[in-house]
C-alpha positions, 0 to 999 in steps of 0.5 A, spaced: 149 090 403 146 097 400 151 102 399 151 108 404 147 114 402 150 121 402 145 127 400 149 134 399 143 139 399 145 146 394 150 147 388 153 153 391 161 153 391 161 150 398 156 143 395 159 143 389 166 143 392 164 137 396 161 133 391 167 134 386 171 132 393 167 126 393 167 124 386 175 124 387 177 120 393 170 115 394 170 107 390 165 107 385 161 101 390 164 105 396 157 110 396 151 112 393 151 120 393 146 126 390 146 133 390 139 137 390 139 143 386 134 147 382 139 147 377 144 143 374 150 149 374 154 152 380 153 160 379 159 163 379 156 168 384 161 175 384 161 176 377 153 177 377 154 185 377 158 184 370 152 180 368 148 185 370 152 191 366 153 186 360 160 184 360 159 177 361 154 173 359 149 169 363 152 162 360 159 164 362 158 163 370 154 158 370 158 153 370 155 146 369 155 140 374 156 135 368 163 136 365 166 133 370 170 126 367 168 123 374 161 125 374 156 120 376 152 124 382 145 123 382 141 130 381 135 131 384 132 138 380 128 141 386 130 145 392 130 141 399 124 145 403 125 141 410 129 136 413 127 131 418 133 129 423 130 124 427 127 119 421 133 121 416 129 124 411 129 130 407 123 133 404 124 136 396 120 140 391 122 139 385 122 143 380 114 140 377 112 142 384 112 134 386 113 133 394 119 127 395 121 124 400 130 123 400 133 119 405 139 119 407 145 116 412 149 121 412 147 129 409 152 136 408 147 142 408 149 148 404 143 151 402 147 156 401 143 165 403 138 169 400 137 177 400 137 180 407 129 184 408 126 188 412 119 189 415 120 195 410 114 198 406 113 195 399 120 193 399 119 186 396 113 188 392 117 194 388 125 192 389 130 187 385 135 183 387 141 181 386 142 174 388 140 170 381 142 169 374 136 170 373 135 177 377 142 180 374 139 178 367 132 181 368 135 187 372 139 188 365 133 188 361 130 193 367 135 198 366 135 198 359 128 199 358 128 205 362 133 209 357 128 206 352 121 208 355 125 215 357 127 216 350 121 215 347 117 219 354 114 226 352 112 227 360 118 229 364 116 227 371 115 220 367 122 221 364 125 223 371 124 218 375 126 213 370 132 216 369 134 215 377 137 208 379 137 207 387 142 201 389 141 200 397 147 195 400 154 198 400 158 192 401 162 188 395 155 186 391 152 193 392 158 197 390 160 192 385 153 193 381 152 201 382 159 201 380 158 195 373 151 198 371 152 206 372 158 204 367 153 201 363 148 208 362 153 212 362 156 209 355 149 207 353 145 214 354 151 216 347 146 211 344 140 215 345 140 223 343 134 225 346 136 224 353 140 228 357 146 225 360 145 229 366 139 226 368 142 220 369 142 219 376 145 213 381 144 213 388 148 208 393 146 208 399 147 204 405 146 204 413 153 203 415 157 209 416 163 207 411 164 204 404 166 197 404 169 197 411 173 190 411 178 193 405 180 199 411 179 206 411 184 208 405 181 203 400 174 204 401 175 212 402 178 211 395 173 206 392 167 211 395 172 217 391 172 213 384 165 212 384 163 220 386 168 222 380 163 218 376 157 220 379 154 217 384 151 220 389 153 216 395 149 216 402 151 213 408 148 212 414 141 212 410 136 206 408 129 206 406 123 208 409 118 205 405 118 204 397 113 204 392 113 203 384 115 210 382 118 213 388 123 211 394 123 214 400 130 215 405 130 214 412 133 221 412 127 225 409 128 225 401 123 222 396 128 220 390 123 219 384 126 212 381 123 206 377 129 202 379 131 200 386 136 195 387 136 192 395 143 188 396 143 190 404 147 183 405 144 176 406 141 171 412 142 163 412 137 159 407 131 158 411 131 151 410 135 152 416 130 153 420 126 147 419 131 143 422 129 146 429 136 145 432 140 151 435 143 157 431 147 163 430 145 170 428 140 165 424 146 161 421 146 154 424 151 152 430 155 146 428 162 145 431 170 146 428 168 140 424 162 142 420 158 137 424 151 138 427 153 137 435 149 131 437 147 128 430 151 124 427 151 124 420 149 131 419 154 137 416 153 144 414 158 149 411 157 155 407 153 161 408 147 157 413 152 154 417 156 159 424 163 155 422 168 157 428 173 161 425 179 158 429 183 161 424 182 168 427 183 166 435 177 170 437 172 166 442 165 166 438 168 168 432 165 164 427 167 164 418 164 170 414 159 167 408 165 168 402 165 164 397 173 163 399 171 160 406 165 156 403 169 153 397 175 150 402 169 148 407 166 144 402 173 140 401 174 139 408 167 137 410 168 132 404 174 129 407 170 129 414 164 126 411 169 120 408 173 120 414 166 117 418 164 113 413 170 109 415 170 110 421 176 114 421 176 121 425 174 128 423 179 134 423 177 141 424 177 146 419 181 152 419 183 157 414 186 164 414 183 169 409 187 171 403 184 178 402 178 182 398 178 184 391 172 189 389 172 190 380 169 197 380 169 196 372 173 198 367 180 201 370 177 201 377 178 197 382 180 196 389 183 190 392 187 187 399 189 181 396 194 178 402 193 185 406 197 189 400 193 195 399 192 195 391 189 201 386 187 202 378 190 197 374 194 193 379 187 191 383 183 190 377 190 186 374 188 182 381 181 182 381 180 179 375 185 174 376 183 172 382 176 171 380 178 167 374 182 162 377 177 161 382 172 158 375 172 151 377 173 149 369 176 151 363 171 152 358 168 157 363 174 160 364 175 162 356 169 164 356 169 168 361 176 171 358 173 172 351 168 176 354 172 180 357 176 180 351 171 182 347 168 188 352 175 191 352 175 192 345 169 194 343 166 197 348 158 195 352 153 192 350 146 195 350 141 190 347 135 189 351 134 182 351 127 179 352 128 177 359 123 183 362 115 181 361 111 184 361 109 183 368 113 185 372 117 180 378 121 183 383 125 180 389 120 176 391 117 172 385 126 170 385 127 167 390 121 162 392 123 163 401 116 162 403 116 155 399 120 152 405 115 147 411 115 148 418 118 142 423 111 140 424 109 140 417 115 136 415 114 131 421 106 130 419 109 129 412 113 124 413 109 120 417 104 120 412 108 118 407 110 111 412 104 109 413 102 110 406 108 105 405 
């Protein structure tokens, strides 16, 4: 008899749970199990910004998916673009651009979020995000490169708008990266004679009427405190009207010379999500306590693409907030319900209490809520840091993430412009491939072309 096929689709930290989880508690001849993923390492996603602003290295978060000693899960180098329920399929592109077909018999989708966009004006053509390794390299590059061409400018509109930086999103990613990159300027601009360091200008703004609000009134008060000492002007409800390559517009009327905006305005479900044609919440897809689809058996999905009732909270509808908190204990849980099926046993619920919110605003600054204890200064970026850096799945990831923290501490940022900008320019879209995903019609009419070819 073939061995029972399990297809765990993302390397986030809701799949990669799962699969370690896997590895762990399956016989070798029990199940045959694959992970479909672009790239063989999970990224370790909230220390992006510090890669941004260069205290970590790219390799440092990038935690590989081959160190395990009980590796032997088959990787697939591709994206699931569809997903066909009914015949058990699942459609991937691989990273070549080939179209194969994947079965299965039983599936954990955690595809994971992409930025959140709006029908904006010129906002995918001329913003950058935050949401890749590759993004947070290249935003680096960006950002540097804009003192370089200041420095080296005689024009002083030119000069003026590449010395103003517009971050949109006032949530942890957003703040988090004004916060690392704006450090980062301030102790580069030392390094260039020419410029004026108060023309350096960074603008953080956001629609919601508060800073942060899951940290509460007093510490996003002090997180939006610390930052305007530093100089960052802070705009609440205000977004952007429109955008284009060297000005951005608000909602509000102004229109901010810049080279650099940066869109961290939240994140919405993967769309592999909506090839499945099943029912969804705010996007996410709708699955019960136990992280199964309803009505298909088999089918499990956790993380950010899955509306996990939060049965933690005790509130009807209330469902689990895409954190890499919930999504990495969501993956043991749905590891063991996957097992539990697989022998005939019965699934359990999930359940979790949030643990708190740490924010690393660089430096000595930071704000954090771990256990609902409101923590300032040194305090919460002692538990920042600590949190993040146990949370690293291996210890060389952890040295490594440690010795650049050493390192950074002692002697100071780095402003070396790497290489990774070329010269044409990419932007939010060119980073995230969302219009590469098939539709439930194209999916089904793939797949019943590739049967009657067999």
């Amino acid at each position: 008899m073939t061995r029972p096929r399990i297809l765990v689709v993302g390397a986030g930290f809701a799949g990669v749970e799962c699969v370690r989880r896997l590895e762990r508690k399956l016989a070798l001849d029990e199940a045959d199990v694959t992970l479909v993923t672009p790239f063989a390492y999970q990224l370790y996603l909230p220390l992006l910004p510090q890669v941004a602003s260069g205290v970590l290295t790219p390799q440092s978060i990038a935690v590989s998916l081959r160190r395990s000693k009980k590796y032997r899960t088959r990787i697939i180098p591709g994206g699931a673009i569809g997903v066909d329920l009914k015949s058990k399929v699942c459609v991937i592109r691989t990273i070549t651009d080939e179209i194969v077909d994947e079965p299965y018999d039983y599936i954990v989708l955690a595809p994971g979020s992409v930025t959140r966009t709006f029908d904006i004006p010129g906002l995918t053509d001329h913003a950058f995000g935050m949401k890749t390794l590759a993004e947070a390299a290249y935003v680096r590059d960006h950002v540097i490169a804009q003192l370089d061409l200041a420095d080296a400018s005689q024009d002083e509109a030119e000069r003026a708008s590449r010395l103003q930086f517009v971050v949109v999103g006032g949530g942890y990613a957003g703040t988090e990266t004004a916060a690392c990159l704006q450090k980062l300027t301030h102790a580069a601009v030392k390094r260039y004679p020419r410029i004026d360091p108060g023309l350096i200008k960074w603008h953080l703004i956001d629609i919601a009427p508060k800073l942060m609000p899951e940290l509460g009134d007093k510490l996003g008060s002090t997180a939006q405190r610390i930052l305007t000492k530093r100089g960052i002007e802070i705009s609440l409800g205000t977004s952007i009207a429109k955008a284009g390559p060297e000005e951005v517009t608000f909602t509000d009327g102004r229109v901010v010379p810049t080279r650099t905006l940066i869109w961290t305005a939240g994140v919405v479900a993967s769309p592999l999500i909506a090839t499945l044609g099943a029912e969804t919440v705010r996007g996410r897809l709708a699955v019960t306590a136990d992280m199964n689809l309803p009505g298909h058996d088999g089918v499990f999905a956790l993380g950010d693409s899955a509306a996990v009732p939060d049965e933690a909270k005790g509130e009807e509808g209330a469902v689990c907030p895409p954190t890499a908190q919930h999504a990495m204990r969501q993956g043991k849980h749905v590891a063991d319900n996957v097992i539990a099926t697989l022998r005939g046993q019965s699934t359990t619920p999930y359940r979790h209490k949030d643990l708190g919110l740490v924010v690393d605003l660089g430096g000595k600054d930071a704000v954090s809520k771990p256990l609902g204890i409101e923590l300032r200064g040194l305090p919460a970026q002692a538990a920042a840091r600590g949190y993040h850096w146990a949370a690293l799945r291996t210890n060389v990831a952890k040295v490594r993430v440690a010795t650049n923290w050493t390192l950074n501490a002692l002697a100071g940022d780095d402003f070396v412009r790497t290489g990774f900008q070329a010269r044409k320019a990419a932007k939010l879209h060119d980073f995230e491939y969302t219009n590469a995903y098939l539709t439930p019609e194209q999916i089904q009419a793939h797949v019943e072309g590739t049967d009657r070819q067999e």
